[in-house]
BADOGU-13288 format. One line per 4 residues: number of its first residue (from 1); for each residue x, y, z of C-alpha. Coordinates in nm, 4 decimals. Each point is the difference from the previous one (the first is absolute). Example, Ala and Ser with C-alpha at 12.3 -4.5 7.8 and 13.67 -1.06 7.14 Angstrom:
BEGIN
1 = 1.2300/-0.4500/0.7800  0.1370/0.3440/-0.0660
! end
This chain:
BEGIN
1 = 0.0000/0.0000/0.0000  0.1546/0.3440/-0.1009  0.0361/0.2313/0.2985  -0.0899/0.3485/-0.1957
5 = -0.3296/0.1210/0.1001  -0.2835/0.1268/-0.1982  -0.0167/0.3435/-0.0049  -0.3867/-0.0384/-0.0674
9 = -0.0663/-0.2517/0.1910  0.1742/0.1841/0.3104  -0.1728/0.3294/-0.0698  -0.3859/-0.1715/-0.0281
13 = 0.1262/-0.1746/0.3562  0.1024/0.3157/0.1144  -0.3016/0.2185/-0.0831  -0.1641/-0.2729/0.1502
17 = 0.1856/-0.0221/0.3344  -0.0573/0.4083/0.0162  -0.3272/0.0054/-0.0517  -0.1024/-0.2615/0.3154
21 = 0.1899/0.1626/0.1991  -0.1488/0.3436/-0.0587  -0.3341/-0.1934/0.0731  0.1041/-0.1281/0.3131
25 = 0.2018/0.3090/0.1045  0.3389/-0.1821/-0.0094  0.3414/0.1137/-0.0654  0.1128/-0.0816/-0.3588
29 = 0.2727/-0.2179/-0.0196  0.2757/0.0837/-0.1833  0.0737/-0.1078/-0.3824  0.3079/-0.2662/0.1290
33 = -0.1818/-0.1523/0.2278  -0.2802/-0.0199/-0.2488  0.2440/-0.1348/-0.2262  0.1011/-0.2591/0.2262
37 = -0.3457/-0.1197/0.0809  -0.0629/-0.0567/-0.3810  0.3403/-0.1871/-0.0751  -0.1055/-0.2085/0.2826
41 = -0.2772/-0.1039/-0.1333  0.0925/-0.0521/-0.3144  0.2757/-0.2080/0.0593  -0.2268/-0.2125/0.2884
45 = -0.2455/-0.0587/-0.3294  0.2713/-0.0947/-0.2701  0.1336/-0.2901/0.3107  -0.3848/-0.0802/0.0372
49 = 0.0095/-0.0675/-0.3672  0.3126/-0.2031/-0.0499  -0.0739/-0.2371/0.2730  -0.3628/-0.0593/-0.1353
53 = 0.1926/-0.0244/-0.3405  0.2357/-0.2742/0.1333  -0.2593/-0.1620/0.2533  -0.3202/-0.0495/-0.2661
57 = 0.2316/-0.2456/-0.2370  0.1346/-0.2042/0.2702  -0.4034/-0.0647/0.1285  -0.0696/-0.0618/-0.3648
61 = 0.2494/-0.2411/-0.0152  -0.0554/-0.1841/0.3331  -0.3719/-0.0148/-0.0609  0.0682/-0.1505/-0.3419
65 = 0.2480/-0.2787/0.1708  -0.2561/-0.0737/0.2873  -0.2955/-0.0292/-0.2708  0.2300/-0.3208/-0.2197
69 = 0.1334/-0.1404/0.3480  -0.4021/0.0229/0.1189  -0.1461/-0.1686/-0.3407  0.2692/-0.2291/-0.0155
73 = 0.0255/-0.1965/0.3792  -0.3338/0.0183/0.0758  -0.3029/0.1504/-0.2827  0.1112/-0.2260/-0.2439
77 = 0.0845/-0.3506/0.2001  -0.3541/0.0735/0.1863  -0.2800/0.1153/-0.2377  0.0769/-0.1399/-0.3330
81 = 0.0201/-0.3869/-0.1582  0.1201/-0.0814/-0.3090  -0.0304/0.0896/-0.2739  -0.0994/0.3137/0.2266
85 = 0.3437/0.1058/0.0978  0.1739/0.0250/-0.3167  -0.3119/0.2273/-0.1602  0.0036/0.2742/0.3051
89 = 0.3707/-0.0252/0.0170  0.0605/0.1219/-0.3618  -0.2889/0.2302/0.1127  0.2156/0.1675/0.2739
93 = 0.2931/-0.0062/-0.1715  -0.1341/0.1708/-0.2725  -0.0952/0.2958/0.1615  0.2888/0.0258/0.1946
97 = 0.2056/-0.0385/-0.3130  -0.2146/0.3034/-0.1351  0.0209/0.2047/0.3319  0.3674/-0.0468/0.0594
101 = 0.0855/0.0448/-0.4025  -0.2115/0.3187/0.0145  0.2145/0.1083/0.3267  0.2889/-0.0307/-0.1724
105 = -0.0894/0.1937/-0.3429  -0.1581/0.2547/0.2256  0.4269/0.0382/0.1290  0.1788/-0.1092/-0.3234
109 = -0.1776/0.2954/-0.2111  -0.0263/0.3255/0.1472  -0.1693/0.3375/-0.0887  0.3204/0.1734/0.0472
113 = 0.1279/0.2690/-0.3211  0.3137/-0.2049/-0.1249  0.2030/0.2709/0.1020  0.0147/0.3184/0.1707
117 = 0.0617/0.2156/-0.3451  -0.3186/-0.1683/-0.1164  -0.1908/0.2776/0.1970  0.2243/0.2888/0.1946
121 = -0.0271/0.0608/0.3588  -0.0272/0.3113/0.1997  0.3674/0.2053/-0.0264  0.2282/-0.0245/0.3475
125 = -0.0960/0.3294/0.0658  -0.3682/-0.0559/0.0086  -0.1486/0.1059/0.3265  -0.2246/-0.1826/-0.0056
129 = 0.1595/-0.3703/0.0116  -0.2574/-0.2239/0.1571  -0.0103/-0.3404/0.0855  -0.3043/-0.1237/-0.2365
133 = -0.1427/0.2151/-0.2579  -0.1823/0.0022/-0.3673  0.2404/0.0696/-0.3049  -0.1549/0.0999/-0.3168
137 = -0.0751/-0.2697/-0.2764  -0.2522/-0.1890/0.2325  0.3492/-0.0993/0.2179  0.0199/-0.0341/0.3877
141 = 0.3447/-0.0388/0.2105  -0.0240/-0.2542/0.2210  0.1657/0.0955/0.3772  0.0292/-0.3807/0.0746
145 = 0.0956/-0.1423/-0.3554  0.1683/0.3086/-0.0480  -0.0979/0.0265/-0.3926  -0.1781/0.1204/-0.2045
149 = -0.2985/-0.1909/-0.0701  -0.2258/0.0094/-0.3047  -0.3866/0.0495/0.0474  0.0678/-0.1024/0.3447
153 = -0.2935/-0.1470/0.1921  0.1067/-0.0604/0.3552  0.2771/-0.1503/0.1514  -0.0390/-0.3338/0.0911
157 = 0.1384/-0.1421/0.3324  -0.0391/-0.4045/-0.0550  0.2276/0.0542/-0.3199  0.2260/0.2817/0.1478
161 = -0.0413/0.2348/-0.3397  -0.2371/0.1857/-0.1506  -0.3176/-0.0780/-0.1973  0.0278/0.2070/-0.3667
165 = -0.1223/-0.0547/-0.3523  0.3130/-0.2446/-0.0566  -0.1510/-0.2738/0.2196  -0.3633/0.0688/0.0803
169 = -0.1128/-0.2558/-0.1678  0.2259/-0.2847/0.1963  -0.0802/0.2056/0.3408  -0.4062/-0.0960/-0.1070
173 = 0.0812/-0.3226/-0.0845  0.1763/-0.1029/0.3211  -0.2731/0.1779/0.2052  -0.2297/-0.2598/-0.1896
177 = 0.1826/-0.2973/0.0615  0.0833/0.0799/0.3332  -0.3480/0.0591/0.0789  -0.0975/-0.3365/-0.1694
181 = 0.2854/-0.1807/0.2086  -0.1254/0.1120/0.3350  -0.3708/-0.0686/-0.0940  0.1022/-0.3019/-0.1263
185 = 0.1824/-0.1130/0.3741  -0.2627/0.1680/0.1824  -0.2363/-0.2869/-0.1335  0.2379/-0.2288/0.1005
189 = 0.0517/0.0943/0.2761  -0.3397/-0.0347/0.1155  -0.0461/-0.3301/-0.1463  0.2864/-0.1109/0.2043
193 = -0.1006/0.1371/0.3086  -0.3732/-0.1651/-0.0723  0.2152/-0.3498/-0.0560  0.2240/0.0268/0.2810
197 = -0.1388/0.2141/0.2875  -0.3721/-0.0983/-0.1086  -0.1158/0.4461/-0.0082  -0.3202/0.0538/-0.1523
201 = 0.0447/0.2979/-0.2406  -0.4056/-0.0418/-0.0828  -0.0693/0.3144/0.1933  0.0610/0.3261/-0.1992
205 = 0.1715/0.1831/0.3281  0.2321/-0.3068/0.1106  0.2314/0.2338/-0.1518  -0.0545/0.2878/0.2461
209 = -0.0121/-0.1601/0.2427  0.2654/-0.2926/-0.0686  0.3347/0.2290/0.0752  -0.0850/0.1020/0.3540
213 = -0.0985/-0.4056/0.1038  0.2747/-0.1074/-0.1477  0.2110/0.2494/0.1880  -0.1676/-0.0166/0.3740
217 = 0.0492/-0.4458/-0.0616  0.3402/0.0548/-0.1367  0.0942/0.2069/0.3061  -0.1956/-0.2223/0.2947
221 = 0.1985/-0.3231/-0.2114  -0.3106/-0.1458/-0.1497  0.1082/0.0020/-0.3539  0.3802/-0.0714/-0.1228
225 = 0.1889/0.2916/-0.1721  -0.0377/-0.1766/-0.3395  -0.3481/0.0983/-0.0013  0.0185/0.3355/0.1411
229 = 0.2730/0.0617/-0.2718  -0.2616/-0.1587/-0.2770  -0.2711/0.2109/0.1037  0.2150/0.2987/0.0009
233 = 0.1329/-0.0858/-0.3511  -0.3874/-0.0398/-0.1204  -0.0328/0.4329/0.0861  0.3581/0.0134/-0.1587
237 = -0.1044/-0.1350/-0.3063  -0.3879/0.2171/-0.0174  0.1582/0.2993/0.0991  0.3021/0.0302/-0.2791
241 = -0.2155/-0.1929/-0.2782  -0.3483/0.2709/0.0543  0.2745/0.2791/-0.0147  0.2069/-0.1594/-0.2941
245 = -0.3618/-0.0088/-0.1948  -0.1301/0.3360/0.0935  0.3474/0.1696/-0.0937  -0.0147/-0.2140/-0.3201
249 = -0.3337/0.1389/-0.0814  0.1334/0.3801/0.0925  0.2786/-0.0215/-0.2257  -0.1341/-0.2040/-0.2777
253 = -0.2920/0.3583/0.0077  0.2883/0.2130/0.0094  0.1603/-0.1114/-0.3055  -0.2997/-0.0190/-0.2017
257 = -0.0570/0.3842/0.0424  0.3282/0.0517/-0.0396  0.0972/0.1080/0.3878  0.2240/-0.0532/0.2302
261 = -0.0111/0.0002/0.4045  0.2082/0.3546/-0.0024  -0.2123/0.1028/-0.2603  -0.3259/-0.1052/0.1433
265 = 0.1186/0.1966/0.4322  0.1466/0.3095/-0.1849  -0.2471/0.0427/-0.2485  0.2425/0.0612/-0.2767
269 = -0.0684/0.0119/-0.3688  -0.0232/-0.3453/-0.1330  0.2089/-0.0927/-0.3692  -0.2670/-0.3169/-0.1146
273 = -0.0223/-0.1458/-0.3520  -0.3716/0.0518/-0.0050  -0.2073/-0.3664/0.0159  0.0907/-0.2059/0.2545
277 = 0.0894/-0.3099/-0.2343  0.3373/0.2228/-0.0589  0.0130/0.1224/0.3282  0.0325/-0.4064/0.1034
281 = 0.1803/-0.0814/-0.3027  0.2698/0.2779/0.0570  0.0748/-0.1598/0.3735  -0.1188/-0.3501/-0.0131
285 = 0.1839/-0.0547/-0.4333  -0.0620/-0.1715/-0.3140  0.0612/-0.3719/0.1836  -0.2480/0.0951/0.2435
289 = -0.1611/-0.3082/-0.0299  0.3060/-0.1947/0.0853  0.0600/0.1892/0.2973  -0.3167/-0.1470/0.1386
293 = 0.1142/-0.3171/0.0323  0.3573/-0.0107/0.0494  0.2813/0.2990/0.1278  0.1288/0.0901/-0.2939
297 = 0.1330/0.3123/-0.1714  -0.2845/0.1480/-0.1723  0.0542/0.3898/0.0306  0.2686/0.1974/-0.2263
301 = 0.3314/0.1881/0.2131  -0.0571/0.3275/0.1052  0.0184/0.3036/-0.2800  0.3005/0.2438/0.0119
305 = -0.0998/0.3978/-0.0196  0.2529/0.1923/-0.0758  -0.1012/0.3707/0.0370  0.1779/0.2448/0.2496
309 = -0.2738/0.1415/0.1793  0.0795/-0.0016/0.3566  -0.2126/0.0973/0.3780  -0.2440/-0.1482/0.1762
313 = -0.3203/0.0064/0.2579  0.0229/-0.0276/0.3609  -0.1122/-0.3378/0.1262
! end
């Protein structure tokens, strides 16, 4: 994170500091210690930010191990027969397959420019240096990826980069497959805990009210840890695939009007090809189809824009 202050930033802060304490008949305090109290913050968000950037992978990642260990030992020795277990196996694998691949393309292709000549920055005397803010040419510097990102969307945590025109379409694809993954288990997961613990999910609220049961016998030693841990893994599983599908469904709108996240909370002018057919075609590509089905490249690399316009807006 670069130490220089912006001057706007400081002065909107300021104003802001002055004007409460006028209200409440306070001393103002004085422009370093106002200073201070900004840098602070700022540099108690940016370590907010990198830890949740280097602490959302590693959950991905463990709840993706504890899912195979989980179907492996005990869903699939339990519920299923032959021919049984060789039909949902290439079903799970599948979708993992598609959910990992997806992970991966989502990291291997970025929405960075391929250089920083492909769009200038802000000259070293620019007083205005700030940590995150909107170049022109629909570009947005990143403060954690520091780059420049094309069409950015929103920085993504579970990947560690940022979500841009570049790799929208493998960002969708893995919220889809992830979401079908964790569905997927969640079934299982109750089948198995029908099979093996003998719980009724017949009643519509058994899962309200399943989680705080399971948690007063778990800690008076009625049920064994396994279960506890199943039944925790069953709210695991709802919770990331209902927000996987409703963020899938967010973006998927966004790109058909041609809109991104920054462009949909700062209300900025949107650049869209018109119909939404080339909206989806211009993220999603020609192989679109393909891309369904299997994680493969289906989008072109990004465009260089040579032109020497330079500034920016706050962000």
């Amino acid at each position: 994170m670069s130490t220089d202050n912006s001057f706007h930033w400081q002065c909107c802060y300021a104003f802001h500091q002055v004007q409460c304490c006028a209200v409440r008949n306070r001393p103002s305090p004085a422009p370093e210690e106002l200073a201070g109290t900004l840098l602070c913050r700022l540099v108690l968000r940016m370590l907010r930010l990198r830890l949740l950037n280097t602490v959302a992978p590693a959950y991905f990642f463990t709840a993706t191990a504890v899912t195979f260990a989980l179907y492996f030992v005990f869903f699939i020795p339990t519920i299923f027969q032959p021919p049984g277990i060789m039909i949902h196996t290439i079903i799970f694998l599948y979708l993992m397959l598609n959910a990992l691949g997806n992970y991966a393309m989502t990291i291997w292709f970025p929405s960075e420019t391929v250089s920083d000549s492909t769009l200038p920055l802000c000259p070293v005397d620019c007083p205005d240096r700030v940590d995150a803010h909107y170049l022109r040419n629909d570009r947005h510097f990143c403060k954690l990826c520091k780059k420049v990102i094309l069409k950015r969307d929103h920085h993504c945590f579970f990947t560690g980069n940022c979500i841009g025109n570049n790799n929208m379409r493998y960002f969708v694809m893995f919220c889809i497959y992830t979401s079908s993954t964790c569905l997927y288990s969640l079934v299982l997961g109750v089948a198995y805990l029908t099979v093996e613990y003998s719980i009724s999910f017949e009643n519509p609220l058994t899962f309200l009210t399943l989680l705080p049961i399971s948690t007063g016998y778990f800690l008076i030693g009625v049920i064994s840890g396994l279960q506890f841990f199943l039944v925790l893994m069953l709210y695991v599983w709802l919770g990331i695939g209902l927000v996987c599908a409703g963020f899938c469904c967010q973006q998927i709108l966004l790109v058909a009007r041609g809109r991104t996240w920054c462009h949909l909370r700062r209300g900025r002018v949107v650049v869209s090809h018109g119909m939404w057919r080339a909206n989806l075609k211009d993220v999603f590509g020609s192989r679109w189809a393909l891309g369904l089905f299997l994680p493969v490249l289906t989008v072109k690399d990004v465009i260089k824009h040579d032109d020497g316009n330079q500034g920016h807006k706050y962000d």
